[in-house]
GUVEX-205067 format. One record per atom (N, C-alpha, C): x, y, z. Coordinates in steps of 0.1 Angstrom, whole numbers, plus 5000, padded with zeros to 4 digits. Atoms other than C-alpha are relative to their C-alpha. Example, Ala and Ser with C-alpha at 12.3 -4.5 7.8 and 13.67 -1.06 7.14 Angstrom:
2
500949885000 512349555078 500950125000 499149895000 513749895071 499250115008 
***
This chain:
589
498950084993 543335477514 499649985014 500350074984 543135277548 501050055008 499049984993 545035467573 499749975015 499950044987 545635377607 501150105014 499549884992 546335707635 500549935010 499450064990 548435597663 500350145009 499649904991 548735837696 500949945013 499250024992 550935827725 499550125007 500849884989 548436017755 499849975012 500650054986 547836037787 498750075000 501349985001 544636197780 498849965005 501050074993 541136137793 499249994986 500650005006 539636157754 501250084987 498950005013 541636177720 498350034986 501150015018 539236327687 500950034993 499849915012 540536357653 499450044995 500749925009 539836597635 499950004985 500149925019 538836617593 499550124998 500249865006 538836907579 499749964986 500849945011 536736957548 499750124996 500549914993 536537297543 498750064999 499349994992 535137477559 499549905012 500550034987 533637217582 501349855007 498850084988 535536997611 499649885004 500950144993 534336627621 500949925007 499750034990 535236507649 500049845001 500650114999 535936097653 501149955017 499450074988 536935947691 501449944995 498450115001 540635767693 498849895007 500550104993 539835417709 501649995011 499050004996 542235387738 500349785000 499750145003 544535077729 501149945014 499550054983 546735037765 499950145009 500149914992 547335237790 500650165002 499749955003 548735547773 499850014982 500450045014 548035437736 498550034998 501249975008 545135557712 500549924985 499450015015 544535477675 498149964995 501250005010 541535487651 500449934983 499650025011 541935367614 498450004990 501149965014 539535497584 500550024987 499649985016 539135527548 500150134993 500049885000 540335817540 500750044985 499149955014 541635987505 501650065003 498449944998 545336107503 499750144995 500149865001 545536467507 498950035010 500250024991 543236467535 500650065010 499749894991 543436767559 499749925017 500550044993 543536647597 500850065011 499349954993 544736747631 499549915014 500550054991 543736617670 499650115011 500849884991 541636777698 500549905013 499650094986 543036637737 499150045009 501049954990 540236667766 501349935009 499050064988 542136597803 499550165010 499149884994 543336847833 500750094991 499249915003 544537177826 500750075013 499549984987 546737207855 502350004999 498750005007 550337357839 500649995011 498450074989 552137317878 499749945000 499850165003 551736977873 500249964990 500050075010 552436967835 499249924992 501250115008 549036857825 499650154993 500449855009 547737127795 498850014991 501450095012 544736947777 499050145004 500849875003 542537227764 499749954983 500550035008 540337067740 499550104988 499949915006 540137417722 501050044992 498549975009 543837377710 499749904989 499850135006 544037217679 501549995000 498350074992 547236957678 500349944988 499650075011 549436857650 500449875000 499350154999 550336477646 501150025000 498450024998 553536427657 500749934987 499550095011 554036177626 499650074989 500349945008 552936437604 501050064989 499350005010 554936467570 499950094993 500749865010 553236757551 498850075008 500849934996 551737057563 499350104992 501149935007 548937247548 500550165000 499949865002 550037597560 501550015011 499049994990 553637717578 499250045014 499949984988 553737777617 499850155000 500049855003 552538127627 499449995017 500549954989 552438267664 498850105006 500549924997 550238407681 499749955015 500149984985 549338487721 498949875003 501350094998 546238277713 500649835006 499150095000 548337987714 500349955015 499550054987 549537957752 498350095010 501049954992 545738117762 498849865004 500650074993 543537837781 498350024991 501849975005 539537837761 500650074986 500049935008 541137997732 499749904987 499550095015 540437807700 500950044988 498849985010 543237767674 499749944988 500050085010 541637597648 500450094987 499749875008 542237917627 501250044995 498549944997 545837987634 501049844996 499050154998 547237587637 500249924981 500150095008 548137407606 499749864998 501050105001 546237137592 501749875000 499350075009 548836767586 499349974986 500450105010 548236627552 500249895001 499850165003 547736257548 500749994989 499450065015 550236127522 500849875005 499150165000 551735747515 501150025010 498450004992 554435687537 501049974989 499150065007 557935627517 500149885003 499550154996 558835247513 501349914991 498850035006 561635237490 501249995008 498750074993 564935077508 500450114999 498749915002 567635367514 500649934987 499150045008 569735387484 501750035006 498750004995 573535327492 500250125004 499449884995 575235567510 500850124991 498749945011 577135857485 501150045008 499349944994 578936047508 500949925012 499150084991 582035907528 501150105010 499249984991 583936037556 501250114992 498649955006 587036257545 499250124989 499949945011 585636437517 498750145006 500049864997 584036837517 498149975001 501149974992 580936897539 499650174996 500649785001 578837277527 498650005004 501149984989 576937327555 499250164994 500749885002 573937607539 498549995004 501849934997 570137787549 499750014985 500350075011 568537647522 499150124991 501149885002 566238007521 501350114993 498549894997 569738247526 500549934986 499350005008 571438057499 499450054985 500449925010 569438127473 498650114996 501449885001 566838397479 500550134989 500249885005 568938607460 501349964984 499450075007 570538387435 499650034982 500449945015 570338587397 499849884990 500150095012 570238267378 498049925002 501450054994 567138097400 498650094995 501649955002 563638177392 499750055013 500349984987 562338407413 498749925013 501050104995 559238177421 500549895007 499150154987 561637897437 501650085005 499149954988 564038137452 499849935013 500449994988 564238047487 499449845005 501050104995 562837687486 501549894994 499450115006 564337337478 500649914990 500250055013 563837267446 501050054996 499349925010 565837547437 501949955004 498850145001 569337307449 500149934986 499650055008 568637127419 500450094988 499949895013 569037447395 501749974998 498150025007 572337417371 500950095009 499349964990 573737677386 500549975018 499250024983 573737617424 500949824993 499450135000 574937227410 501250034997 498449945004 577937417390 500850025011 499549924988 579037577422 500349905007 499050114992 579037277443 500949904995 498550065004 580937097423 501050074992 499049925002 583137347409 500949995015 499350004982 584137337451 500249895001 499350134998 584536967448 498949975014 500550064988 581436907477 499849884998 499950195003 581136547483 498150025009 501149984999 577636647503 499750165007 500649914995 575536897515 499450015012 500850024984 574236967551 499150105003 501049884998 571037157552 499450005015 500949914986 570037367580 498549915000 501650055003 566237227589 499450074990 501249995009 563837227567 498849925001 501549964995 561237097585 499350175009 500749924991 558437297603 500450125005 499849954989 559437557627 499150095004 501349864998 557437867644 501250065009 499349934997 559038137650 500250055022 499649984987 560338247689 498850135006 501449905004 557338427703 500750195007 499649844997 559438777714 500450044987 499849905013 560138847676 499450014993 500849935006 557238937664 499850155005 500349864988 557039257690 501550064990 498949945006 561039307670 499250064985 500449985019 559539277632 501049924996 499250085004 562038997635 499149834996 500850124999 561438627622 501649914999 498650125000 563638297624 499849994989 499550075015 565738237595 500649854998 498950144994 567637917610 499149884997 501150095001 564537697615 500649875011 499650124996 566037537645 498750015013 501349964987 562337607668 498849904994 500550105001 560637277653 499349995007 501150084996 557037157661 499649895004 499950104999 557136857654 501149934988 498550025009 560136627637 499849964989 499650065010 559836547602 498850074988 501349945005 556636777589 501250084991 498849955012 558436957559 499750145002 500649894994 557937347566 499550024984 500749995016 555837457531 500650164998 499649965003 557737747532 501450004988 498850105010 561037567520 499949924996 499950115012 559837267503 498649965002 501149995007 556337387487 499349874999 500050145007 556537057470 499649865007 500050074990 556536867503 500949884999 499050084999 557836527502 500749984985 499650035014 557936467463 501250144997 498549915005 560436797462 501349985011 498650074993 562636667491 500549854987 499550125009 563036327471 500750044986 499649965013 563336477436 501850125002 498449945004 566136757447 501149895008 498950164996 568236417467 500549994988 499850085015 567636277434 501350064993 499649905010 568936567417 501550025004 498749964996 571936647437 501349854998 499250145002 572936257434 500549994985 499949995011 572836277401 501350054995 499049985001 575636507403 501450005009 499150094991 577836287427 499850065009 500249974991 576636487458 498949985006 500750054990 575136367491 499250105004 500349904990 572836537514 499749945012 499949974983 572736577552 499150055006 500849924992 570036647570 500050135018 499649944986 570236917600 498649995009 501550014995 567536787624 499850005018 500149954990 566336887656 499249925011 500950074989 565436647686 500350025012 499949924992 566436887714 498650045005 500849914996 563737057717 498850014993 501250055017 560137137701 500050225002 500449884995 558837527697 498850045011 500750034991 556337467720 501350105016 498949924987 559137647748 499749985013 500349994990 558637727781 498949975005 501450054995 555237717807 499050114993 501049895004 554238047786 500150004987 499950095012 554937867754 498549964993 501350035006 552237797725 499849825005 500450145001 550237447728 500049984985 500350055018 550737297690 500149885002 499750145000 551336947698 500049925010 499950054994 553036767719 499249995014 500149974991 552436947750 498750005002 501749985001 548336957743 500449835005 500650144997 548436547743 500349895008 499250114996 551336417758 501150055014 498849884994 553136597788 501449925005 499150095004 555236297787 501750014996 499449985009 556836417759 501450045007 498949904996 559036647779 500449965009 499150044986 561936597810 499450135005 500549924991 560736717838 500850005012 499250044982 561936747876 499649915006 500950094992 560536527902 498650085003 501349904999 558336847910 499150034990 500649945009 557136877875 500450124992 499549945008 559137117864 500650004992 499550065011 560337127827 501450055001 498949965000 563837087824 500450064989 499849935016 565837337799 501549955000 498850015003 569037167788 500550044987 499650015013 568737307756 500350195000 499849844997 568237717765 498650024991 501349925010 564737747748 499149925008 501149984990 562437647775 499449825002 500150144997 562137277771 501049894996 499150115005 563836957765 499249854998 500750115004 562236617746 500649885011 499450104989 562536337768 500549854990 499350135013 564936107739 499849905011 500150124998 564835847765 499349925002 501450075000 561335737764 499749934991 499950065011 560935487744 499050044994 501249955012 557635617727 500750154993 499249945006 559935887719 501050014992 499350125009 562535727708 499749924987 501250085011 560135517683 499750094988 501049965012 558735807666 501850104994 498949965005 562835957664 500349914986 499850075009 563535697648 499249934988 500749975015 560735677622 500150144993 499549885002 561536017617 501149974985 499249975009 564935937603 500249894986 500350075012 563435617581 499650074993 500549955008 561435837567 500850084989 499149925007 563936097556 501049894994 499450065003 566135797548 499649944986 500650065006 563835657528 499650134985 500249905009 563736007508 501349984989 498749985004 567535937498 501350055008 498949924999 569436157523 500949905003 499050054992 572636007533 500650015011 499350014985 572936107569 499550125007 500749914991 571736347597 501450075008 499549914989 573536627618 499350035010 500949964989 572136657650 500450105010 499849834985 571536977674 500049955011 500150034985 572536967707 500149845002 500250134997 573036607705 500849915011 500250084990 574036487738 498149985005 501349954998 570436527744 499449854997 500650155003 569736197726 500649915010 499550084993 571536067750 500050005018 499949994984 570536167785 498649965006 501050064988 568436017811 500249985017 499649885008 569236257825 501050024995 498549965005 573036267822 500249904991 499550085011 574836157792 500249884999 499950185003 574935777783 500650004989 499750075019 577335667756 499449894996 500850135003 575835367762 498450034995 501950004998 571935497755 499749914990 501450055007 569135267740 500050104981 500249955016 568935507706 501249974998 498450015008 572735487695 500249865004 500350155002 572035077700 499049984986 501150015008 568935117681 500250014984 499949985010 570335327657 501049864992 499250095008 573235057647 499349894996 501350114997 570634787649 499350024990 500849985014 568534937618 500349984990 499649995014 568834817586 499650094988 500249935006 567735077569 500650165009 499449904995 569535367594 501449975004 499050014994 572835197604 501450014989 499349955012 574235277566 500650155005 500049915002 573735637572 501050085004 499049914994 576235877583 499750075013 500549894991 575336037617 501350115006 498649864994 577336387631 499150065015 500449914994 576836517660 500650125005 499149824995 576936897674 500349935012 500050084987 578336727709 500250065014 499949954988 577436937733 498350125003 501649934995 574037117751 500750105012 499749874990 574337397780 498849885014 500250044990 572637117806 501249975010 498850054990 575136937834 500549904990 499150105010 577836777817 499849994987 500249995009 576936897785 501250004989 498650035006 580636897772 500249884996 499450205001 580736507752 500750034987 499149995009 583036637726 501149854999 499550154999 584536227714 499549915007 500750094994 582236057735 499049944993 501649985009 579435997706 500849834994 499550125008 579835637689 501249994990 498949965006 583035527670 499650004986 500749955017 580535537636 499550115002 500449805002 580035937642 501150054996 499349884999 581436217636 499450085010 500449944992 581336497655 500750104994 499549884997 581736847656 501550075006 498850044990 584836947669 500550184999 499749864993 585037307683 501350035001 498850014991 588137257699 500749994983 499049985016 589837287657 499650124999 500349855002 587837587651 500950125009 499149954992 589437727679 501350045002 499049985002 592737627680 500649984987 499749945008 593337727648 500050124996 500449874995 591838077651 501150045002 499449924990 593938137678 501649994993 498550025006 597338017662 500250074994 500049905008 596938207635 500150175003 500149824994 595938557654 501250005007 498649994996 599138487670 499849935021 500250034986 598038317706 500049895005 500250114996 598137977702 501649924998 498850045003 600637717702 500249914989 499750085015 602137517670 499549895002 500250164997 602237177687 498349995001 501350004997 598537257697 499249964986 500150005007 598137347660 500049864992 499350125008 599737047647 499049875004 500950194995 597436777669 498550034992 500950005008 594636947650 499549954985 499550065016 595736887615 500449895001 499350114999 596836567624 498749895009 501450084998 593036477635 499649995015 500850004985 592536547672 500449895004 499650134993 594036247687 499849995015 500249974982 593736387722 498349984999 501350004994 590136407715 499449814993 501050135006 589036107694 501249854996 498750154999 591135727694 499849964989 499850015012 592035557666 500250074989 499549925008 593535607634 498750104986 500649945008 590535707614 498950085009 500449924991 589636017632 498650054995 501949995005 585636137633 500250145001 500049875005 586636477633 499150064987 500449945009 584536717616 500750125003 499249874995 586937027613 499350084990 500949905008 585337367606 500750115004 499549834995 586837787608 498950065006 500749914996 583237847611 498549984994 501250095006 579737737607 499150085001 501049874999 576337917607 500050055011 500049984987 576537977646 501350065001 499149894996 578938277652 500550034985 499749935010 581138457629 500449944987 498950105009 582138357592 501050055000 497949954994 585538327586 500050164995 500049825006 585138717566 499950065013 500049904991 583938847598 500949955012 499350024988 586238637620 501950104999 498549905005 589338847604 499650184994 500249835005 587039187601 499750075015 500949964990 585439197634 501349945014 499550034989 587039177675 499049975004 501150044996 583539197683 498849964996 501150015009 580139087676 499450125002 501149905005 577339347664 499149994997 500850075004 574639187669 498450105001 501049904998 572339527676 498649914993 501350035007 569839427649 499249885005 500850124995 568639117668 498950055011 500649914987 567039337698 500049935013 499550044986 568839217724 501150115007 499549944996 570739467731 501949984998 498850045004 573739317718 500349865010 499750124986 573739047748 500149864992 500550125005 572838767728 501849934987 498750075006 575838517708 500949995007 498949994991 578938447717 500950145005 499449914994 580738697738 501349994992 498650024996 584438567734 500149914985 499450075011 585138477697 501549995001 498850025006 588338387688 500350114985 500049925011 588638687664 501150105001 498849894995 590938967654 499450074985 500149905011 590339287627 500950064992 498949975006 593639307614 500350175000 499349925004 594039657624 498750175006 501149965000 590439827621 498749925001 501350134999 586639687627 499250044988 501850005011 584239617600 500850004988 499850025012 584739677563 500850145001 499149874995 587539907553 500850034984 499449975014 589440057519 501049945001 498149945000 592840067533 500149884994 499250095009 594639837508 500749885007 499450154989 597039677536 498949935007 500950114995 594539567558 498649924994 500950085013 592139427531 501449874995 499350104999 594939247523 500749905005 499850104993 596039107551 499149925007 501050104999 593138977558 499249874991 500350085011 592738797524 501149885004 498950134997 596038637531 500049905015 500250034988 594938547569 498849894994 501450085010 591338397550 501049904994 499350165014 593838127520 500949975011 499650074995 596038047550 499349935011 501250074991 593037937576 499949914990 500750095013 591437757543 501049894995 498950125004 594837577533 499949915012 499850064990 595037457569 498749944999 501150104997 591637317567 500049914992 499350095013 591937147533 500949905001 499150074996 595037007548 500249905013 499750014986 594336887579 498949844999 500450154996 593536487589 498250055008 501749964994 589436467592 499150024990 501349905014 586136607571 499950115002 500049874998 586436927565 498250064997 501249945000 583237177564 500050135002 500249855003 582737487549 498450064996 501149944997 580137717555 499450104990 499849945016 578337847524 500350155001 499749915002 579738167513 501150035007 498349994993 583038137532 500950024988 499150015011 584638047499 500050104991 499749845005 584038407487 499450135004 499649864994 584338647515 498450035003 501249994994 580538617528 499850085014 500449904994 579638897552 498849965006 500849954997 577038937579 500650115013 500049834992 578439297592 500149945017 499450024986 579939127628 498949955006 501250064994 576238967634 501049865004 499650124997 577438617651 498949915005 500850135001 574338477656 498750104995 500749955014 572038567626 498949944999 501250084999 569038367637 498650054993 501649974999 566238607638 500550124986 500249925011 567838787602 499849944986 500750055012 565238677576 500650094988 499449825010 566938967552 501549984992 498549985001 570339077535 500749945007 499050034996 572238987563 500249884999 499750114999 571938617560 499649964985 500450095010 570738597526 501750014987 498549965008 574038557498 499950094994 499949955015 575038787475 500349954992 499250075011 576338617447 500450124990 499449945010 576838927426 501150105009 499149905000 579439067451 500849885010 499050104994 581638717456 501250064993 498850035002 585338727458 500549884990 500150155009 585838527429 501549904998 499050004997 589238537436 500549885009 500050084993 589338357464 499049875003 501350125007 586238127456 500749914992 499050105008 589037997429 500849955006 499050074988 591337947457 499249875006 500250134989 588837717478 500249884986 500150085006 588237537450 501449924994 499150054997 591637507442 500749865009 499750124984 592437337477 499149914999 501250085001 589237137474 500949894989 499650105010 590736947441 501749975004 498650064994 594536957455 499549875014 500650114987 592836737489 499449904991 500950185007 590936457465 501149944992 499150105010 594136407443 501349975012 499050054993 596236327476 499749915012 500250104993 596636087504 499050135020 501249964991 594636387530 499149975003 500650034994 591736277526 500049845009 500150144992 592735917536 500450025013 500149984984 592135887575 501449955008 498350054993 595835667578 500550074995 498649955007 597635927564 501450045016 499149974988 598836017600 501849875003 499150104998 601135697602 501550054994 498749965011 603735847574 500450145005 499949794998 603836247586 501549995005 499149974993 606936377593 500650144999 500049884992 607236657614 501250074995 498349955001 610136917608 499450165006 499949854997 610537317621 500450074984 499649925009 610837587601 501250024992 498750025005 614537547597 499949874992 499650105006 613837197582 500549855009 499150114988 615136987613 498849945009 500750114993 613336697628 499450055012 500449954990 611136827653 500149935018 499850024986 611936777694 498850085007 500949954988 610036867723 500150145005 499049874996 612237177730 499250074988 500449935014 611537267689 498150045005 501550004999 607437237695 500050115010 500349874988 607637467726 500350144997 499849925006 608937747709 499850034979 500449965014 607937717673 499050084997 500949874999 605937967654 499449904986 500449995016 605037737627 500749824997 498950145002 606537377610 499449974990 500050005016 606737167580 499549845004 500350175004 604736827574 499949974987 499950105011 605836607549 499149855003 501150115003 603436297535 500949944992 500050095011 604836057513 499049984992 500750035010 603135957484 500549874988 499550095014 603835707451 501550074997 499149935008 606435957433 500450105004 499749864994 606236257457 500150015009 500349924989 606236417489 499050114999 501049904997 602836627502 501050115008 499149944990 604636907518 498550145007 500949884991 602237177544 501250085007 499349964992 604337427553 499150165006 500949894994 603037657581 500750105006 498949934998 604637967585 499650125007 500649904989 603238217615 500750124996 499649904999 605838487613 499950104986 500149925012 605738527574 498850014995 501349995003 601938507576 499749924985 500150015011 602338247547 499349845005 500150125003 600737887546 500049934982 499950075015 601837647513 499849865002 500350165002 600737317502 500349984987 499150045013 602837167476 500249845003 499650094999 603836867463 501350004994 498750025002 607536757458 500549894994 498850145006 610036507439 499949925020 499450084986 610636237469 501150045003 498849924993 613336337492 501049875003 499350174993 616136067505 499850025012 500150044989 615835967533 500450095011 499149924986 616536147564 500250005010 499550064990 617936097595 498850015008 
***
């Protein structure tokens, strides 16, 4: 096959490399402008290759060329061997040909996206694609832990037994692990420390692109979407003591810098991609053709003001033009997380009026209502779609109790604090200041009462989400009492703690979500105008006032319907929430 390598360098000399093994052949780039390379040969598919960068090695000025590093194509789609650290890596004369993974050459996808499945309103199950079934008794053990294993009858039963409308996988490209947890005997389980964007990691999908395509296929098959979780924050490449795998060998470009040269970290992991370059930008956005072109139905993005700064946030930026502008990406569904730890990193409703977003500010004040701290009316603008945060009647809320990042809901009603010892930080690390409460005692416990008041605290969070104006999104194993022992950020536990049990689910309450899941598709919830009909009442039943809202512990919304009334009734003091439907009522004053 005739392929044609395209680079983006400031380099003084660009080789690629073939690999045959075990020998290496070396062919020049030709430089095509003033930053531009590219070669094109006949090459077979399957075709081992990588790049070598000559230049300055002068890291206070952000130049790193060390023709000793080998460098992964940035447009690289399949990788020959996972990401693996080593010291070697950020050492000057070291060669890495050894340690670096090879790309594979394979066809680009060219099939048109197929229609969109997944629509706004309906149940988002955000899972670690490794954690969900590593330990899954029905799965073969040979595809535990990988992609494929999504399409197995079982995991398909499950999500539609819960009524998912799609799925939102954690990455599953590339990553390399954080280089202080190998010195723990820790590794990343998350996979949000990305190399480069769209390389499939061969730990989770063996198969590479033909088993991303086939489990899409597979999950479509049984009316469910998927969501990719992808990461253009940041690369693993990190800091100035960071490995060279890529970018930073050919392009120093790549990265926001100061005026001095210094790399900026708006992300908290030692660098930040420079989204507003347009040769960056370019290869984002072949990125998500590609994956588009796999089947997924839509992307979640990390840290995603990030796509948007130059430096500070732009609603207006060049990519969120671009992206609407694509006929093959302007289908898709985008979500963003909408918020980074740079300046002004808070754009919670600032993100285009075709996103979603994340929406913390629910997680929150719902938490808190419930533990007894929050206020109803507060409550009420949540369930009723965030209106303070997002305009219009068809709200982009993504409402969640709790996602892979901090506690699940089990530990947000077991735990006061996190316990995150096993990560070897000393406990420092996650959020400080959850919104949590232990009903009593911390951790896991016999006593009967408080086991059960925490089951009942668990089905009235869950009704309120199910009920509440927006797309809901539950976090796998929420829906039957999923445990990681007060860990709240479970990054670096490749192990038990993050991987499911399935033989010690609450099946109990597993029947519950699902429950609420098929009560929400047979009523007017999920529709986004349902807010126009609502009508408010207090716990006594009486038309709610200003006065009532400031002192309530709780209230009643009624929906109309064809032949019924939706009724939510939320009831703080008797620790009860119900969702019912009703004969129509007359009229009332």
């Amino acid at each position: 096959m005739q392929h044609t390598f395209h680079l983006h360098s400031t380099a003084e000399r660009i080789d690629l490399c073939l690999f045959t093994s075990p020998q290496e052949t070396r062919h020049p780039l030709t430089r095509t402008g003033e930053a531009t390379w590219s070669i094109t040969l006949d090459l077979p598919e399957g075709q081992r290759y990588a790049y070598r960068a000559h230049g300055p090695y002068d890291p206070a000025n952000n130049q790193w060329f060390d023709p000793a590093k080998l460098l992964v194509d940035p447009h690289a789609r399949e990788l020959d061997a996972p990401f693996t650290y080593s010291p070697r890596l950020s050492t000057y004369g070291e060669d890495t040909a050894d340690i670096v993974p090879r790309a594979i050459l394979t066809p680009p996808l060219t099939a048109p996206p197929p229609p969109r499945l997944f629509q706004p309103g309906g149940l988002i199950y955000e899972l670690n694609v490794r954690g969900f079934t590593m330990r899954h008794p029905d799965v073969l053990p040979e595809q535990r832990g990988t992609l494929a294993a999504l399409a197995h009858p079982a995991i398909v039963a499950h999500l539609q037994k819960l009524g998912v409308a799609t799925v939102e996988l954690m990455p599953i490209t590339a990553w390399i692990d954080e280089r202080h947890l190998g010195t723990l005997g820790l590794t990343n389980a998350w996979g949000y420390n990305p190399v480069v964007p769209m390389a499939l990691d061969p730990r989770l999908v063996p198969g590479g692109v033909a088993e991303l395509v086939a489990t899409v296929a597979a999950l479509r098959d049984a009316g469910i979407g998927t969501i990719l979780d992808l990461v253009f924050n940041h690369t693993g490449e990190s800091d100035i003591h960071g490995p060279t795998l890529s970018f930073r060998g050919y392009d120093p470009e790549a990265y926001a810098t100061t005026a001095d040269g210094t790399l900026i970290n708006d992300t908290g992991t030692g660098n930040t991609l420079a989204t507003g370059r347009p040769h960056i930008r370019a290869l984002i956005l072949d990125t998500l053709r590609h994956f588009a072109r796999a089947g997924v139905d839509g992307f979640r993005f990390d840290l995603a003001p990030i796509l948007a700064r130059d430096p500070g946030f732009d609603p207006q930026a060049p990519l969120f033009t671009d992206l609407a502008a694509d006929p093959h990406l302007a289908s898709r569904l985008m979500i963003a997380e909408p918020w980074d730890i740079g300046p002004g990193g808070y754009q919670l409703g600032q993100f285009p009026d075709t996103w979603l977003e994340w929406n913390d500010r629910y997680r929150d004040d719902v938490r808190r209502f419930w533990r007894g701290d929050g206020a109803a009316g507060t409550l009420a603008t949540r369930v009723a779609g965030s209106s303070d945060l997002f305009s219009g009647a068809a709200t982009r809320s993504v409402n969640f109790l709790a996602a892979h990042d901090g506690f699940t809901l089990a530990d947000t009603l077991a735990h006061a604090h996190r316990h995150n010892h096993a990560n070897g930080e000393h406990n420092r690390d996650g959020h400080a200041d959850e919104i949590a409460w232990n009903h009593g005692t911390e951790g896991a416990t016999d006593d009967p009462a408080i086991r059960a008041s925490r089951d009942a605290s668990a089905r009235a969070l869950l009704a309120i989400l199910f009920a509440s104006k927006g797309t809901p999104m539950l976090t796998a194993g929420d829906e039957f009492s999923r445990s990681q022992h007060g860990n709240n950020n479970a990054y670096a536990q490749d192990n038990a703690t993050t991987w499911i049990d399935w033989t010690a689910r609450d099946t109990d309450l597993e029947a519950f979500v699902a429950a609420l899941s098929a009560f929400r598709r047979g009523t007017p919830l999920a529709d986004p105008a349902w807010l126009a009909a609502a009508d408010w009442r207090d716990l006594s039943d009486r038309p709610m006032t200003p006065e009532r809202w400031a002192d309530a512990q709780g209230f009643v919304l009624r929906l109309p319907m064809a032949t019924e009334t939706l009724v939510l009734r939320i009831d703080r003091p008797n620790a009860r929430v119900t969702l019912s439907r009703a004969t129509l009522l007359e009229s009332r004053p």
